[in-house]
Wavefront OBJ file of the C-alpha trace (Angstrom):
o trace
v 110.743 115.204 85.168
v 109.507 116.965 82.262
v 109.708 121.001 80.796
v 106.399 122.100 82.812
v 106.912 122.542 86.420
v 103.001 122.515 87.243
v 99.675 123.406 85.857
v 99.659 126.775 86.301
v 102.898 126.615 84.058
v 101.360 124.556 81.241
v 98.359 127.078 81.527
v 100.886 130.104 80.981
v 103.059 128.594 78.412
v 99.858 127.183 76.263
v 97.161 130.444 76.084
v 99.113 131.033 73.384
v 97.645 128.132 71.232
v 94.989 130.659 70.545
v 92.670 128.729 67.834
v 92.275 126.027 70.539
v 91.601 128.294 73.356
v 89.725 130.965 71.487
v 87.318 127.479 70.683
v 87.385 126.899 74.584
v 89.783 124.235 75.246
v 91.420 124.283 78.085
v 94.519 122.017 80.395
v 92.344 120.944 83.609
v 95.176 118.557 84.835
v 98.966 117.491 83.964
v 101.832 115.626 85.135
v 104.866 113.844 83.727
v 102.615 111.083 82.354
v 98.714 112.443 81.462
v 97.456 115.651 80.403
v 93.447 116.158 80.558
v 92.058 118.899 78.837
v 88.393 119.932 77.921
v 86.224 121.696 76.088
v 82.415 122.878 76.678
v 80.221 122.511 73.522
v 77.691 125.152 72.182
v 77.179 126.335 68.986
v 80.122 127.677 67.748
v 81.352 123.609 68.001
v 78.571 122.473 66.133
v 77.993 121.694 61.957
v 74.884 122.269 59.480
v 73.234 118.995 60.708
v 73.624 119.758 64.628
v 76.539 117.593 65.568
v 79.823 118.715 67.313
v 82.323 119.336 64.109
v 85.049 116.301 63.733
v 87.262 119.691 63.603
v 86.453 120.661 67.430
v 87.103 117.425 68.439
v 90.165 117.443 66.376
v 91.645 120.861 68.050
v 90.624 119.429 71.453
v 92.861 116.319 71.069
v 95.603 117.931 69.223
v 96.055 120.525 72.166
v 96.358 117.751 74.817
v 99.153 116.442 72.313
v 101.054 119.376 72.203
v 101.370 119.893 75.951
v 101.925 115.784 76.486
v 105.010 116.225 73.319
v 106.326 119.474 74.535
v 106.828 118.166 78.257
v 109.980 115.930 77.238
v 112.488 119.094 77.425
v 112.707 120.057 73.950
v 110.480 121.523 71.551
v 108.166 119.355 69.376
v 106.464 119.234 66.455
v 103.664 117.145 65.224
v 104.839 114.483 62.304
v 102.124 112.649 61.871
v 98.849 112.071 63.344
v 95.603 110.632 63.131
v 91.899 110.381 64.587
v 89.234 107.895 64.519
v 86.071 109.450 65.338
v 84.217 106.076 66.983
v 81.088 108.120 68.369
v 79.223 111.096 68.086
v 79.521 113.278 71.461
v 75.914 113.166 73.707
v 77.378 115.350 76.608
v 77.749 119.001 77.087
v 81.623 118.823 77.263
v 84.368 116.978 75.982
v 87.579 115.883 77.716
v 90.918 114.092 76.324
v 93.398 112.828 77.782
v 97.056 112.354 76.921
v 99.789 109.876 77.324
v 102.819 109.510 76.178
v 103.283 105.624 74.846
v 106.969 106.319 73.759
v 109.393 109.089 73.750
v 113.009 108.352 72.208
v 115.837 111.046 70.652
v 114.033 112.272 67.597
v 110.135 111.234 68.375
v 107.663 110.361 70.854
v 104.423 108.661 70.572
v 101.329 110.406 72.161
v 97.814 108.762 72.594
v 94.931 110.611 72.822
v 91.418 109.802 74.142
v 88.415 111.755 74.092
v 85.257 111.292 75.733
v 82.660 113.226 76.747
v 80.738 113.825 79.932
v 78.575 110.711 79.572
v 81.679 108.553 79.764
v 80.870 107.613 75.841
v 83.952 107.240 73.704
v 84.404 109.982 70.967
v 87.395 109.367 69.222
v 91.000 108.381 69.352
v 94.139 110.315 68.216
v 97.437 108.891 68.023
v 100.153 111.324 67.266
v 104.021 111.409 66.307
v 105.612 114.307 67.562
v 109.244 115.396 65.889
v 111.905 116.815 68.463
v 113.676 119.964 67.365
l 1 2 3 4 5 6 7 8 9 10 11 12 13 14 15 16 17 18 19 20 21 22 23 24 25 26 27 28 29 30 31 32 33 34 35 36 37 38 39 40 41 42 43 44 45 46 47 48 49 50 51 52 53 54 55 56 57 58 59 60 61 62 63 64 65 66 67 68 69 70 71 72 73 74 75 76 77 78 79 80 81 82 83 84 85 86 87 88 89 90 91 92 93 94 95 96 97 98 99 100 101 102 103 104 105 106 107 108 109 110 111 112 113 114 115 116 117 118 119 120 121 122 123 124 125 126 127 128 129 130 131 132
């Protein structure tokens, strides 16, 4: 069982990641293995040319990372990640969801995919979290 007792918990603990939530993402649904969280898209997401920023999508992901790393009892840091942006969002929201693909002493290994709600792929982050 991991840090985070329930939702409402991982809600609490992560309004404090304020540059994600100020930019409306949000943790819809959690347990020990998957973390969903979403974000609705208007303007404030959106660059010169119309399109949702690779930044938003970006700050979306890396939230549902930081719950998914955090939930193995110790605090965690990010080490090393990456995105591949494979589409450009059509929907009116986004959504990502985490999962843990390994977690040893020192690291864990966190995927990330994110989707929007047309089902199309968006992009996928793959992240290395440190344990302190």
């Amino acid at each position: 069982m991991g840090a985070f007792k329930n939702l409402e918990e991982v809600k609490n603990h992560f309004q404090n990641d304020r540059f994600a939530t100020s930019n409306g993402a949000e943790v819809v649904e959690f347990s020990d293995d998957l973390c969903v969280c979403e974000m609705k898209l208007d303007d404030r997401h959106k660059n010169a040319y119309g399109g949702v920023m690779g930044g938003a999508i970006f700050t979306l992901a890396d939230l549902a990372f930081a719950v998914m790393c955090n939930n193995d009892h110790q605090l965690t840091v990010a080490l090393d990640v990456n995105i591949h942006f494979l589409s450009a969002p059509k929907g009116q929201k986004l959504i990502a969801k985490a999962s843990r693909i390994k977690s040893g002493k020192t690291t864990g290994v966190y995927s990330v995919e994110v989707s929007d709600d047309t089902g199309r792929q968006v992009a996928l982050f793959l992240g290395t979290g440190y344990k302190l």
